[in-house]
VEXDREN-2710 file (C-alpha; in Angstrom, 1 decimal):
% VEXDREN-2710
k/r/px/py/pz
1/UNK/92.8/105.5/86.3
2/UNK/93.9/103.7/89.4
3/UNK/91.5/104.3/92.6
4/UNK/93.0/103.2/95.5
5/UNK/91.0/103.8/99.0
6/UNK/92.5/103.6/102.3
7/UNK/90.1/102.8/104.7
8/UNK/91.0/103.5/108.6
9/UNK/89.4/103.1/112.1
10/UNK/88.3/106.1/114.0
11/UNK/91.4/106.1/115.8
12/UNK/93.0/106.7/112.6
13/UNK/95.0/103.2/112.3
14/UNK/94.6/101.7/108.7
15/UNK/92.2/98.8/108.8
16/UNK/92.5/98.1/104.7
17/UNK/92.7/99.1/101.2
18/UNK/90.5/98.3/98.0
19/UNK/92.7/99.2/95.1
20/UNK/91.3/98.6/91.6
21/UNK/91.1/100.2/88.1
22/UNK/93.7/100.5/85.0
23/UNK/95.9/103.2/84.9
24/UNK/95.8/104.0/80.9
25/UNK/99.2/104.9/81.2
26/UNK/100.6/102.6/78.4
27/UNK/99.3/99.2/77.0
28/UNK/99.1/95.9/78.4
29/UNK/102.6/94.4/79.5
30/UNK/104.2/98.0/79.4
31/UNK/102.3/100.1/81.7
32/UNK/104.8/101.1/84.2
33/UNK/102.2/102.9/86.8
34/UNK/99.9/99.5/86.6
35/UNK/103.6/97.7/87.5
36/UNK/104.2/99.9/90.6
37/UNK/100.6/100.1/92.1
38/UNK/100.5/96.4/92.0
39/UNK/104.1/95.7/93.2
40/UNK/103.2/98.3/96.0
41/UNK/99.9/96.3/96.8
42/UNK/100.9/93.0/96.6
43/UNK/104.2/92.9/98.6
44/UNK/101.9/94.5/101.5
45/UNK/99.4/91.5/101.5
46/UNK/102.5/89.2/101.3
47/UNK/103.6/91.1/104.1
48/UNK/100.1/90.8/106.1
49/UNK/100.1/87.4/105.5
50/UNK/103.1/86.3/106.2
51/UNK/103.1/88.2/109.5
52/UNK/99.6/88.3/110.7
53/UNK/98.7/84.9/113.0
54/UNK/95.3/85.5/111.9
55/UNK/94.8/86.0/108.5
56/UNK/93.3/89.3/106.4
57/UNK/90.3/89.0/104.4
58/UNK/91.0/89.7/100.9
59/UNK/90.0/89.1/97.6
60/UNK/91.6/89.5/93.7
61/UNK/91.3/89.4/90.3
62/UNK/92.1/91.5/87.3
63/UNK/92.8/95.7/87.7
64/UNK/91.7/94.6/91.9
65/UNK/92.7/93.9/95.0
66/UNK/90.9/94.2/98.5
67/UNK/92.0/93.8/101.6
68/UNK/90.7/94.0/105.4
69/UNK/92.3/93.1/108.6
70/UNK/90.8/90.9/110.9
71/UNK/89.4/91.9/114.0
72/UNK/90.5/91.0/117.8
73/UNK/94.4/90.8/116.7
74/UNK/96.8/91.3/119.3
75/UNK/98.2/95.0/120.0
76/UNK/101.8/93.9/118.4
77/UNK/100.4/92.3/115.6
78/UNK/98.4/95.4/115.0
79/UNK/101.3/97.7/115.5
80/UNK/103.1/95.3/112.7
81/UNK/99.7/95.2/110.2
82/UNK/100.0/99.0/110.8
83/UNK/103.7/99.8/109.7
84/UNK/103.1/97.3/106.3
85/UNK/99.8/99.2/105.6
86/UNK/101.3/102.7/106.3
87/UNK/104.9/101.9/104.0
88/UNK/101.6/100.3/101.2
89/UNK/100.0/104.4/101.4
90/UNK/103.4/105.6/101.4
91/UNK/104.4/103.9/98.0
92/UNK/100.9/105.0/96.8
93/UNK/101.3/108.4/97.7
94/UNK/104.8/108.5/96.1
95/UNK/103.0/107.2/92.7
96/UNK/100.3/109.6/92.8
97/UNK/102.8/112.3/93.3
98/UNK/104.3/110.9/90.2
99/UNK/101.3/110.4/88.4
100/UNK/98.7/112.2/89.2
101/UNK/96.8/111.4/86.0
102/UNK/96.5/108.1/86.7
103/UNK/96.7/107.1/90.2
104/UNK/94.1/109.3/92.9
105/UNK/93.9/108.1/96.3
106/UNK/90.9/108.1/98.8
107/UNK/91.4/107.8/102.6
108/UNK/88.1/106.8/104.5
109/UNK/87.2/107.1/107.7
110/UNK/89.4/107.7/111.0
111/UNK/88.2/111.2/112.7
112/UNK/88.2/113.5/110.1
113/UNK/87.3/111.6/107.0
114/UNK/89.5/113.1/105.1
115/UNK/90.2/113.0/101.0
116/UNK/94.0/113.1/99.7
END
């Protein structure tokens, strides 16, 4: 299964993600859910990247990706860091609504602490 944890200040803006795990939905090469979590995940650090001045802290390797912003950005590069992270728990909330066998999401922290 695919864990994915959104993590969020206590204002309730995202402030990263720590995706990681295999789906088991097919093998190797053919697993379609592996395929959208990590086309999800990856086109939002692209996106952080190439649109952050200062740049995330991150870290991948195989069935994981983590990702934090930095501190002491600007309010408009926040407000930008915050629509690409939102759009990355929208696509992972449409997969887990697809798949809820193999995709489960966590959101952390913000006010209420809630779990999805």
């Amino acid at each position: 299964m695919v864990i994915a944890k959104i993590y969020r200040s206590y204002d309730g803006r995202i402030t990263g993600f720590d995706i990681s795990g295999h789906s088991g939905y097919d093998q190797w090469g053919r697993d379609i859910v592996c395929a959208g979590v990590s086309a999800v995940a990856q086109t939002a650090l692209i996106g952080l990247l190439r649109h952050l001045p200062i740049q995330p802290d991150y870290n991948q390797d195989d069935a994981y990706l983590r990702c934090e912003l930095p501190s002491g950005l600007e309010e408009s590069d926040r407000e930008k860091a915050e629509i690409i992270l939102s759009t990355l728990e929208a696509g992972l909330m449409a997969l887990e609504a697809s798949y809820p066998e193999y995709v489960k999401i966590f959101k952390q922290g913000g006010a209420d602490d809630v779990q999805n």
